[in-house]
C-alpha positions, 0 to 999 in steps of 0.5 A: 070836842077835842079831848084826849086822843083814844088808846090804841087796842093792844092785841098780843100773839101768843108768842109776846104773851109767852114773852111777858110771862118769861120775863121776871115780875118786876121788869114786866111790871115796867115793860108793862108800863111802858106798853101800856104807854105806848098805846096812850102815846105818851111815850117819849120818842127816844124809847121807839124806832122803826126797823128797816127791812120789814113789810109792813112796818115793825116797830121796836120799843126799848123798857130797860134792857127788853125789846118789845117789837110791835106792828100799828094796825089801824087802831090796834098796836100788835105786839109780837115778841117781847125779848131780852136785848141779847136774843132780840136777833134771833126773834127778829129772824123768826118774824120775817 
């Protein structure tokens, strides 16, 4: 049987669940969302890109303006920081 295709398992390091608490109750909610979204693959292609210069691969999800950068480990999507736009330079920096 063919059904829905399973979520992904989503593990958070310390640093993105730092991250999502710092960010204001109802722009979380929607940044949330939008991650859990992404697990179900039900997020429009738009709203991600692949970063260049990262081994392995460093995905980059776009809520508003909140990046979520994330890497797909299999069956687990690893969220490593969750950054408003104007800092997301400096938290790039601290994940090479």
């Amino acid at each position: 049987m063919s059904g829905a295709p399973r979520p992904l398992e989503l593990v958070l390091t310390r640093h993105a669940q730092r991250d999502l608490l710092a960010i204001p109750e109802d722009i979380r909610q929607r940044v949330k969302a939008d991650i859990l979204r992404l697990a179900r693959g039900r997020l429009p292609p738009t709203q991600v890109k692949k970063l260049h210069g990262f081994s392995p691969a460093i995905w980059q999800l776009t809520s508003g303006r909140y990046r979520v950068f994330y890497r797909r480990l299999g069956e687990e999507l690893l969220l490593l920081r969750a950054v408003h736009k104007p800092e997301q330079l400096r938290a790039l920096r601290s994940l090479r």
